[in-house]
C-alpha positions in Angstrom: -4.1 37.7 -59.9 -0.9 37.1 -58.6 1.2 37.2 -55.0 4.5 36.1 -54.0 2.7 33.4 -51.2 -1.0 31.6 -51.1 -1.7 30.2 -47.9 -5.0 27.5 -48.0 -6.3 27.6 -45.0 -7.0 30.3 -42.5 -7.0 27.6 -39.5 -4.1 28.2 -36.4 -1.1 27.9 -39.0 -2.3 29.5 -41.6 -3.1 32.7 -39.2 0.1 32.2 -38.2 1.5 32.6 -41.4 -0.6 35.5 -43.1 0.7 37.6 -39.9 4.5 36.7 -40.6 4.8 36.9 -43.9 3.4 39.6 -44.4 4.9 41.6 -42.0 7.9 43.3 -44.3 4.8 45.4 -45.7 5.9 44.1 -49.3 5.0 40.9 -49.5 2.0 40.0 -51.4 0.2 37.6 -49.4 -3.3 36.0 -50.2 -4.9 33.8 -47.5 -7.9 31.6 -48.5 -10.6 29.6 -46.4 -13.5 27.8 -47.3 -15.3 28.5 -44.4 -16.8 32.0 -43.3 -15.9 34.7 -40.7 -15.9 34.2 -36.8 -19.3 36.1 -36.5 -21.1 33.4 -34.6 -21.5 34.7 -30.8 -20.6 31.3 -28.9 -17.4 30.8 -31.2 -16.3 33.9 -28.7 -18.2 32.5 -25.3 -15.9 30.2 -24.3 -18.4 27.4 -22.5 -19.9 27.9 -26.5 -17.8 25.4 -27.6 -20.5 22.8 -26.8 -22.0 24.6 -29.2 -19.8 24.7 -31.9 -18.5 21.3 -31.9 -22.2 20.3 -33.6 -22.5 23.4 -35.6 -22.4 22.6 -39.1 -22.7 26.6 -39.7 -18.6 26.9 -38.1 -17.7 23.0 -38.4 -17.2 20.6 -40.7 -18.6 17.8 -39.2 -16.4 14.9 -40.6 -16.7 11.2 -39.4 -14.4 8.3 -39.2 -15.0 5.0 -41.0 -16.2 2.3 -38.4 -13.8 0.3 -37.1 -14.1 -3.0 -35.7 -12.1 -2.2 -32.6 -14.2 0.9 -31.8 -17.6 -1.2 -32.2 -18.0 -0.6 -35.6 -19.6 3.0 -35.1 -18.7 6.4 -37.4 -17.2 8.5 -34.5 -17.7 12.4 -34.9 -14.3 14.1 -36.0 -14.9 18.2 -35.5 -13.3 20.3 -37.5 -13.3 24.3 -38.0 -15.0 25.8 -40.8 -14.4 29.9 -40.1 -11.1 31.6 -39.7 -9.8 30.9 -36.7 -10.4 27.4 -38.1 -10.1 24.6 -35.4 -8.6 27.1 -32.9 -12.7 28.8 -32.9 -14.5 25.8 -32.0 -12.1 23.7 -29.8 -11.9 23.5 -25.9 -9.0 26.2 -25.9 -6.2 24.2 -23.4 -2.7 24.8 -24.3 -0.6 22.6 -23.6 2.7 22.1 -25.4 3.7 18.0 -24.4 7.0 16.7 -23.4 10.7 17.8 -24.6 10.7 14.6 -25.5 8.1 14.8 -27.8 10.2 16.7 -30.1 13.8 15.5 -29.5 12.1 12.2 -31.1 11.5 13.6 -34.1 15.0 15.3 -34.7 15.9 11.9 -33.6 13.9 10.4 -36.6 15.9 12.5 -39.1 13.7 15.7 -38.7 16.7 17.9 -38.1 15.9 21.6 -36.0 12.8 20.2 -34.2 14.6 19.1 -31.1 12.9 20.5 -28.1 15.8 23.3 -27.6 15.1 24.4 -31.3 11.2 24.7 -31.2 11.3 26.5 -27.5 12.2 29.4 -28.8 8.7 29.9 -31.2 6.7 28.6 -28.5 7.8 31.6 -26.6 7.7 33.9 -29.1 4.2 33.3 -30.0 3.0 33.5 -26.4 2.1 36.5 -24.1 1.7 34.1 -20.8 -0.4 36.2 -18.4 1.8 34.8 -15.3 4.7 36.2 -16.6 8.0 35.3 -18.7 10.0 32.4 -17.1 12.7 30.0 -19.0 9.5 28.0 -20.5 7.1 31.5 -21.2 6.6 34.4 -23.4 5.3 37.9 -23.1 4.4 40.2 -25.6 3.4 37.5 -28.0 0.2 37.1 -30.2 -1.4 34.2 -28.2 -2.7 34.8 -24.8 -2.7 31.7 -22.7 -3.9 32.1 -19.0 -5.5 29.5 -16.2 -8.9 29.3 -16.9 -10.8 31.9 -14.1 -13.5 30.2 -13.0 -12.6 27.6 -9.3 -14.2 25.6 -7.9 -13.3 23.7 -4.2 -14.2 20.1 -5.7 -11.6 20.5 -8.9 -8.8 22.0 -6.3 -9.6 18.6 -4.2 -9.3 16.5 -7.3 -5.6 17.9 -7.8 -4.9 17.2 -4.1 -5.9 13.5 -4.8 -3.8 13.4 -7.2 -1.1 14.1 -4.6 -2.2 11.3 -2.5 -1.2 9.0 -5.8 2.3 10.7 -5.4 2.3 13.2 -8.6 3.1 16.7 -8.4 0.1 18.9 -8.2 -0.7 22.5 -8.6 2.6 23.2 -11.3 3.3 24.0 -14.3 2.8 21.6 -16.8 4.4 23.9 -19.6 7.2 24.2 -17.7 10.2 21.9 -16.8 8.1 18.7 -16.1 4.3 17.7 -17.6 3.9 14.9 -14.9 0.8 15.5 -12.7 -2.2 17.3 -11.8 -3.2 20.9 -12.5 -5.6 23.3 -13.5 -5.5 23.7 -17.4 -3.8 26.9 -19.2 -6.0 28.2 -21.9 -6.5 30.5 -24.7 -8.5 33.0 -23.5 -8.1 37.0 -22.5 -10.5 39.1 -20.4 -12.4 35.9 -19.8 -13.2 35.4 -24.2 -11.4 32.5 -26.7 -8.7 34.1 -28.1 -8.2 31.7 -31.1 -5.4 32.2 -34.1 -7.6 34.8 -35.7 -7.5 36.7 -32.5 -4.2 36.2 -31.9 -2.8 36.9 -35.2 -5.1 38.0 -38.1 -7.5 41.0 -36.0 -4.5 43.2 -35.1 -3.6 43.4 -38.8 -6.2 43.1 -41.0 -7.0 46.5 -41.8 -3.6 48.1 -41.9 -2.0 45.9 -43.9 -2.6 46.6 -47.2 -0.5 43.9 -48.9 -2.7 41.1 -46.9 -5.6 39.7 -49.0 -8.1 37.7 -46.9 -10.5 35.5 -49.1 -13.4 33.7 -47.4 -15.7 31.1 -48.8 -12.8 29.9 -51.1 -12.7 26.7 -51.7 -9.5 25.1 -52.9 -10.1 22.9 -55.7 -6.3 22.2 -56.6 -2.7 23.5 -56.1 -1.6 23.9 -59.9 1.3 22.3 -61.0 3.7 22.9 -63.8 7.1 21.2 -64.4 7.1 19.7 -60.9 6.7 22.9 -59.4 3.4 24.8 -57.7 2.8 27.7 -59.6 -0.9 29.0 -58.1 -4.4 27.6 -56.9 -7.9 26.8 -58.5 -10.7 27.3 -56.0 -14.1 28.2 -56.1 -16.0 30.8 -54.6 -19.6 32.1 -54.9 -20.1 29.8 -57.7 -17.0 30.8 -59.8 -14.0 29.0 -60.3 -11.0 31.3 -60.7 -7.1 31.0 -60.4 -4.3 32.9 -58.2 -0.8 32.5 -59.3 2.2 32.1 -56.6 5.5 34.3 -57.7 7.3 32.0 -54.4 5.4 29.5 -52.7 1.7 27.9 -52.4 1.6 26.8 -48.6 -0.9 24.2 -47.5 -2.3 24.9 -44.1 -5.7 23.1 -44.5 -5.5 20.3 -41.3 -4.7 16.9 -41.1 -8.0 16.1 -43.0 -7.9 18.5 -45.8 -4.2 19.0 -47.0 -3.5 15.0 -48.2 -6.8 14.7 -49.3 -6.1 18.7 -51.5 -2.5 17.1 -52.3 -4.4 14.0 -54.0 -6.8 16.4 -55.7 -3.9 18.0 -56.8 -2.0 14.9 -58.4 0.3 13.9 -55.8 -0.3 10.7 -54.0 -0.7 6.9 -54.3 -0.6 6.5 -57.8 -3.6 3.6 -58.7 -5.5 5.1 -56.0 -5.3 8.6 -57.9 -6.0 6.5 -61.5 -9.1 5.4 -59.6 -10.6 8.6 -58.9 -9.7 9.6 -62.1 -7.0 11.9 -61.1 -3.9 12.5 -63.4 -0.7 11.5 -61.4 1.7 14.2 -61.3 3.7 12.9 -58.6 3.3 9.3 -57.7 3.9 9.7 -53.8 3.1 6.7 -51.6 3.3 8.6 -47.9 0.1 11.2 -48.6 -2.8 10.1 -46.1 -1.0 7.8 -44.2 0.1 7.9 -40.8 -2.9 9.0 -39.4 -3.0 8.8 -35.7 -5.3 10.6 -32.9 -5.7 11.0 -29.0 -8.8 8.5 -27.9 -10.6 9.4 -24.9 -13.5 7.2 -23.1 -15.2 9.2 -20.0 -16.2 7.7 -16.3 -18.6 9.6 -14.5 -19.0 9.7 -10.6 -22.1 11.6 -8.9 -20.9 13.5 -6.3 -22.6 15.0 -3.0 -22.2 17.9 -0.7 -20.0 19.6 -3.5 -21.1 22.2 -6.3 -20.6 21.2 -9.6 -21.8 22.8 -13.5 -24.8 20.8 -13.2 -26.3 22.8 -10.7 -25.2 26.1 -12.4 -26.5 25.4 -15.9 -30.2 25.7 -15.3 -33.1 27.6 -14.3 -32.0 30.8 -11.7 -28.3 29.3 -11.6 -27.7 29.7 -14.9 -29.2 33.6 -15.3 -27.0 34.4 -12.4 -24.0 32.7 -14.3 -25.1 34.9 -17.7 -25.0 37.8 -15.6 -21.7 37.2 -14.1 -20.3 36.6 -17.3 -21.9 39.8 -19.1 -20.9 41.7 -16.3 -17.3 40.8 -14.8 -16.7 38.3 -17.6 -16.4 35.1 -15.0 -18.7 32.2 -13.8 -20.0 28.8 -15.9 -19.7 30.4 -19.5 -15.7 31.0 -19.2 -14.7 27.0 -18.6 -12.8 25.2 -21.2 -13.5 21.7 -22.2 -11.4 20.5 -19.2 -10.9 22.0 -16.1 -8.0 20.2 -14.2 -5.4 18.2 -15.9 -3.6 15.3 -15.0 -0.6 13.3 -16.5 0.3 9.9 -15.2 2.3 6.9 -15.9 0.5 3.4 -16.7 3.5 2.0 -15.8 6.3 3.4 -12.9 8.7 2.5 -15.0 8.0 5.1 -17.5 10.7 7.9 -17.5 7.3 10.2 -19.0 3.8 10.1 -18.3 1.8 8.4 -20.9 -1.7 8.8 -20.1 -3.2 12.2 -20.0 -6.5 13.2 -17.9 -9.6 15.8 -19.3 -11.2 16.4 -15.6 -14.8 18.5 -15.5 -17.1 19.1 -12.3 -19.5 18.2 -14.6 -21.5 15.1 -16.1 -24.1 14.5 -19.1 -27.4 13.0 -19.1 -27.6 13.1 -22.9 -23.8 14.0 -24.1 -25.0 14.1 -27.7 -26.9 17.0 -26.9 -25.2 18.2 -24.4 -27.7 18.1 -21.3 -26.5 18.3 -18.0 -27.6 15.7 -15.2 -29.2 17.0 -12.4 -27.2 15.8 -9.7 -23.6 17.1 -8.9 -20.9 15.4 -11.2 -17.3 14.6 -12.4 -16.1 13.5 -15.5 -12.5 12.0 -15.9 -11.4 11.4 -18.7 -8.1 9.2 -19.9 -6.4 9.2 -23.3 -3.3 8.0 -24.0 -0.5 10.1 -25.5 1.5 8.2 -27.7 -0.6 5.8 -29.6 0.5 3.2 -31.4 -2.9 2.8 -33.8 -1.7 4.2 -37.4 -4.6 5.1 -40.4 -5.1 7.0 -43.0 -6.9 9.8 -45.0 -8.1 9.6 -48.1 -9.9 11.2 -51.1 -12.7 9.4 -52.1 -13.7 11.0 -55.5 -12.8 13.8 -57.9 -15.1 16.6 -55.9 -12.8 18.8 -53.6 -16.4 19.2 -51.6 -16.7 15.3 -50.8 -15.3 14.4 -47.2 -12.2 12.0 -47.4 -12.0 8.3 -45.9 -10.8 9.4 -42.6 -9.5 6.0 -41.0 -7.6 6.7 -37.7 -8.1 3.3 -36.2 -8.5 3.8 -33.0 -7.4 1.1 -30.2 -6.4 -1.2 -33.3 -2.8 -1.6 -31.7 -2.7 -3.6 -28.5 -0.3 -1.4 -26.5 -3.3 1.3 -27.2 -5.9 -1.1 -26.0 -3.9 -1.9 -22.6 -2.4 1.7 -22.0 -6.6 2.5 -22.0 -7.0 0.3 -19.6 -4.5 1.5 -17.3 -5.9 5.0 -17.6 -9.1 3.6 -16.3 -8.3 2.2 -13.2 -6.0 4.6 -12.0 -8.6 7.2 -12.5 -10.5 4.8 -10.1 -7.2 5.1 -8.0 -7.8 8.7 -7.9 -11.6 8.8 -7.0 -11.2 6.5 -4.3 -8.7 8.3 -2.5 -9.6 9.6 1.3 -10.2 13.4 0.0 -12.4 12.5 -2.8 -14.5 9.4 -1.0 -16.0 11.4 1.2 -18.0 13.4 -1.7 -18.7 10.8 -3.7 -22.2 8.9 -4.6 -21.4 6.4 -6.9 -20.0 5.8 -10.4 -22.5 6.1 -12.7 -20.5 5.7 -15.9 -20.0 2.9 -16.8 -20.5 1.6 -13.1 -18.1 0.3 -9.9 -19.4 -3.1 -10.7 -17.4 -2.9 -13.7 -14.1 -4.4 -13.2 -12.8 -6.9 -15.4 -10.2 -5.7 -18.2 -12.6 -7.0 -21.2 -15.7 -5.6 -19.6 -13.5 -2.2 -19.4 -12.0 -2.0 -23.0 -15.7 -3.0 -24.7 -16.6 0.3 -22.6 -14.2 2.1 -24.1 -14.8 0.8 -27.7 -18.3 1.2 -28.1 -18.3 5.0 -26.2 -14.6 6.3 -26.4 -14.0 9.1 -29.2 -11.6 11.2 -30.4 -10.3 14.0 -28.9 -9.9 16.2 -31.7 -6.2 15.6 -32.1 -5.3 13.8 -35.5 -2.2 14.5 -36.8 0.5 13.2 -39.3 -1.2 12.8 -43.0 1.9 15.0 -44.5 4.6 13.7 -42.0 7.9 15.3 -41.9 10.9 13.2 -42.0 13.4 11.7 -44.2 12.5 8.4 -44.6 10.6 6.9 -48.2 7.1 7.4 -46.4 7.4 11.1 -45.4 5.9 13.9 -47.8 7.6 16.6 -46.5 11.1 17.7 -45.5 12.6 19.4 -42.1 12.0 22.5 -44.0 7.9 21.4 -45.0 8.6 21.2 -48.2 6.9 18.6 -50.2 9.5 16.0 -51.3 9.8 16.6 -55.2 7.8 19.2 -55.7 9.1 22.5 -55.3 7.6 26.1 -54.2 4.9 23.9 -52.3 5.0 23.1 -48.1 2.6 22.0 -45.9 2.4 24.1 -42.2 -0.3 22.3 -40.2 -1.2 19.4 -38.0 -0.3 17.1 -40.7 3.3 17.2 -40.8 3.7 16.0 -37.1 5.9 12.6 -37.7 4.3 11.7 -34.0 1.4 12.9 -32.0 3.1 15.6 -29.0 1.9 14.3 -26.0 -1.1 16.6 -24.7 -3.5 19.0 -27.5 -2.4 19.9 -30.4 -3.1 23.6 -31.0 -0.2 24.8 -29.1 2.2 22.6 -31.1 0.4 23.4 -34.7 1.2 27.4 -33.9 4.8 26.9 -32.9 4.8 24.9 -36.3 4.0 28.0 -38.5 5.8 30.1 -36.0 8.8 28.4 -37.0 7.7 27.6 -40.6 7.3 31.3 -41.2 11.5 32.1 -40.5 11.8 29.0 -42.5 9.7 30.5 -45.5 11.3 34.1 -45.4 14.8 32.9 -45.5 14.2 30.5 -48.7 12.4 33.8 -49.9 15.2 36.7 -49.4 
């Protein structure tokens, strides 16, 4: 079979793209995922993503190879195995990062990225629920709202912030990230609205030149005289082959695509040899760069206040079913962070640098997801521009063995000390007047830790990723990058790569938001190559 574009991987971008360029009604354009269809009721509850993130039904369930400045443990990377990919399981906060974000990578040679170029898509793919402003869209795919559910304790946490000096109850989004806030999130009528909702439901069934494969695994892009001519994946137990009349367009995550590209011939050549792959492009830049958000959590117990804890069993948590099967509110409609905050480890930052995930909630067991019983606040600190740099890898021949992922966390120093900073001044923060006065204790890891050692060994043997690794393709100019300005991989032609991966730096917040403005602007990119 043949179509004019093949699109591996039905995750945010490549939703994006199956909805764009397809649109003219004539192009012929075949999406493929290896994972199944959104059927599973808590991809759709939004509190489900507790659920999801340990799914191995909707989730890949990748892990990172120990590292010695993260105690040595394999640390839990989540990724999305249905369409919707990533965008059906994650904790649904949009959040875009800082102009400067983006003006550093047209800075680094990746020319039309600058902030004022990428605006522009992030707009155009948004249908903001507050209304259209100089930083929003309406009408868009992607509905991003604040998250419904308030509660007093969260809206006190935000005004502590304000005792610190930030800005408080603004738009993040907007003209300035710095300080605190409730979240914006991917959600409508009180449901996730991930990429498939945004961009694949609408369409599906009227457009008759859109071809949606499932279960499809990608085995390798096929390549013939330096140029991608189709794909070999397997589905159901048979192998079989699509051709590409214009482009194949790898959309499958930070993880996937290098590790596809090297399955595919192009990468480190003795590392290919080794796995027994032929080289077909000898490409030193696939894998590397792999960086992340790291994020260790401190715990207070909190009185006089309500928090999740309470409302997550026994009667509570029937009346908060009922609320949410009824008016769509309550418990089951919060995202994976509640209030955001951005802060500086250092005043003399022009940016903030450390970013806050902040939840009226606290777990007994966090691997399986109990609550305590008390009332409780988690805060936690990652910092947004890490210096740490790893790799992914294939590790054999099999396109259904999980690659080396190696993002080294807290490796760097400045990574280690930034940490640091993010946990005292959430301290800072709790010990203000307007939070003392409902707080217990700390319980995690405890006010009688206080030295800086005793702090980062915290954070090394409990931190984890944040679901935010980025830059295995990176875009740039420079010998190390494997694709261009335009995504398309450096000498081979009729191929991108429209995901995570091409990020030449990590934007400062989540990702998501930043991986759909991608293939938003990848997709004008694509037609006009195409006309």
């Amino acid at each position: 079979m043949e179509f004019d574009y093949i699109i591996i991987g039905a995750g945010s971008a490549g939703c994006v793209l199956a909805n764009r360029l397809s649109a003219d009604g004539k192009s012929q354009v075949c999406l493929l995922e290896a994972g199944g269809e959104d059927r599973n009721p808590w991809i759709h509850i939004p509190v489900g993503y507790v659920k999801t993130m340990v799914d191995p039904r909707v989730n890949w369930l990748f892990e990172t190879k120990p590292h010695e400045a993260t105690g040595s443990r394999a640390i839990p990377v989540p990724r999305g195995k249905v369409m919707g990919g990533s965008s059906a399981i994650n904790g649904m906060l949009y959040v875009r990062g800082q102009a400067r974000d983006y003006d550093t990578w047209a800075q680094q040679g990746c020319t039309g990225w600058s902030y004022s170029d990428v605006l522009p898509y992030f707009k155009r793919s948004e249908n903001h629920e507050q209304g259209a402003d100089d930083f929003h869209g309406v009408g868009g795919p992607l509905n991003v709202t604040y998250h419904r559910e308030r509660y007093p304790v969260l809206n006190r946490v935000i005004d502590a912030g304000g005792e610190l000096g930030y800005p408080t109850h603004h738009d993040y989004n907007g003209a300035s990230q710095a300080g605190f806030s409730h979240y914006q999130v991917t959600q409508k009528n009180g449901r996730r609205w991930s990429a498939k909702n945004a961009y694949i439901n609408p369409i599906r069934k009227q457009r008759q030149n859109l071809r949606i494969e499932t279960r499809a695994f990608v085995k390798r892009v096929i390549i013939e005289q330096g140029r991608a001519t189709g794909v070999v994946y397997e589905q159901h137990g048979r192998e079989l082959t699509l051709k590409a009349r214009n482009e194949v367009i790898l959309s499958a995550g930070s993880v996937q695509s290098p590790q596809l590209l090297e399955l595919s011939g192009i990468g480190q050549g003795e590392r290919l040899q080794a796995l027994g792959v032929k080289v077909l492009h000898d490409f030193p830049g696939v894998g590397e760069n792999l960086h992340d958000h790291y994020i260790s959590r401190l715990c207070w117990q909190l009185k006089n206040v309500t928090s999740l804890n309470q409302h997550t069993r026994g009667l509570p948590l029937v009346v908060e079913v009922f609320k949410y099967l009824l008016f769509r509110q309550g418990a089951l409609t919060v995202p994976a962070g509640m209030v955001a905050g951005f802060v500086k480890s250092n005043p003399d930052l022009d940016e903030p640098d450390i970013q806050y995930h902040i939840a009226n909630a606290t777990f007994k067991d966090p691997k399986k997801r109990v609550f305590d019983r008390f009332p409780g606040m988690t805060i936690g600190p990652c910092q947004l521009r890490p210096e740490s740099r790893g790799h992914v890898h294939a590790i054999s021949p099999n396109h259904q063995d999980a690659p080396e992922i190696a993002p080294n966390f807290l490796a760097h120093p400045t990574d280690r000390a930034i940490h640091v900073a993010g946990m005292k001044i959430a301290r800072e923060l709790m010990a203000t007047d307007l939070m003392r006065s409902v707080i217990v204790t700390e319980t995690i890891p405890g006010a009688e830790m206080v030295n800086d050692d005793a702090l980062l060994d915290f954070a090394a043997q409990n931190g984890a990723t944040i679901y935010h690794p980025v830059g295995t393709c990176k875009m740039g100019i420079d010998d190390k990058a494997v694709v261009d300005p335009e995504l398309r991989v450096r000498g081979i032609s009729r191929l991108r790569v429209v995901d995570a991966s091409v990020m030449p730096r990590l934007t400062s917040g989540n990702t998501n938001a930043p991986v759909i403005m991608i293939a938003e602007k990848a997709a004008d990119m694509i037609i006009a190559a195409n006309q």
